[in-house]
N, C-alpha and C positions, 0 to 999 in steps of 0.2 A: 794487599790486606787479605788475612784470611775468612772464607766465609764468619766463623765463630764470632771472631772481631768485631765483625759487620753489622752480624746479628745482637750480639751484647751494644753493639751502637747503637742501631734499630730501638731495640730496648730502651736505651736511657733517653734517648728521645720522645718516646712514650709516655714516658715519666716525666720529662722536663713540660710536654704538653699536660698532663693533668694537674702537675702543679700549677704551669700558668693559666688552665682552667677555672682553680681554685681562686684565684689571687683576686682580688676587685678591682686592682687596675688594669685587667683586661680588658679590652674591648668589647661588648657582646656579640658583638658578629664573628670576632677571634672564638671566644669561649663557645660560640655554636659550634664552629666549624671544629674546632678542638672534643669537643665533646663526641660529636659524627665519629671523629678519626682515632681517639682514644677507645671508644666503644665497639669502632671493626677491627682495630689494631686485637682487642683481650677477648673479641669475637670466635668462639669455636666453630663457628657457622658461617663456610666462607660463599661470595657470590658465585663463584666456581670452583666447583670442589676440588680438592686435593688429588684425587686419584683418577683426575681424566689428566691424561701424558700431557706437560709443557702447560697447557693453558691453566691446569689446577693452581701453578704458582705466581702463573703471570699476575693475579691481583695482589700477594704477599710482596711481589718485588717491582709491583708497579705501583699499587693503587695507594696500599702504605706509605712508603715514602715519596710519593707526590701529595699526597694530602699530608704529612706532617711540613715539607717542604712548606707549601702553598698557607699554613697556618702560622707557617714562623712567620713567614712576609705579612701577617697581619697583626702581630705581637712586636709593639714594641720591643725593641735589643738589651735597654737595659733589664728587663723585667725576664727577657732569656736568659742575659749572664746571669743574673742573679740566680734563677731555677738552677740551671747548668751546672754552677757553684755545687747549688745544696744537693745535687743527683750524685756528681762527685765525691763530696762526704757522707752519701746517706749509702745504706747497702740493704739492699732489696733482699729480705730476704725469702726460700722458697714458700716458706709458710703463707708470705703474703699473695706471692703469685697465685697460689692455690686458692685463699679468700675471694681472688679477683676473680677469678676463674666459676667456681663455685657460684658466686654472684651472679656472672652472667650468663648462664645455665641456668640459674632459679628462674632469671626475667625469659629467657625463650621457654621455656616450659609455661610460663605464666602464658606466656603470648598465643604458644600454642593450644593450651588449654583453651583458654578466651576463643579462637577463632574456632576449634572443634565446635566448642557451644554453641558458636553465634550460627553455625552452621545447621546443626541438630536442631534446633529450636524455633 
């Protein structure tokens, strides 16, 4: 499989977790832990950064896909196929990436702000 493959997998699994995030027949310890993993996954702010050699990636191609892993096994199957289905026919497009992205950028900025304050004051 080529890396791209892999990655565009990666991806719609991401997406199959926010939808079943979404859904009310989650469980809410699934939808915790989905929410965690959806939110490091569209993360521009990695626990170790990109640009120190090997270990930068090891959380993108460790930490990722063990916590999406570890959240399927607490989601129900049918409530997967069913997401699965709709990632299948739905197409992502980049506009939206960029919305998600944008998003969570506003919230670390907020974050960051907050803790300068809390700091100065």
């Amino acid at each position: 499989m080529k890396l791209q493959d892999r990655v565009k997998q990666l991806e719609n699994e991401v997406f199959v977790l926010y939808l079943a995030l979404k859904d009310p027949r989650t469980p809410w310890y699934a939808k915790a832990l989905a929410g965690i993993v959806v939110a490091y996954a569209l993360n521009p702010v990695d626990l170790i950064p990109d640009f120190i050699p090997v270990l930068g990636y090891i959380d993108d191609l460790i930490l990722v896909p063990t916590g999406i892993y570890l959240t399927f096994k607490l989601i129900p199957d049918h409530i997967l196929e069913e997401h699965r289905q709709k990632v299948k026919t739905t197409h992502i497009d980049s506009r939206t990436k960029w919305i998600a992205a944008v998003i969570v950028i506003l919230i670390w900025l907020l974050v960051l702000y907050l803790i300068i304050k809390a700091v100065w004051l």
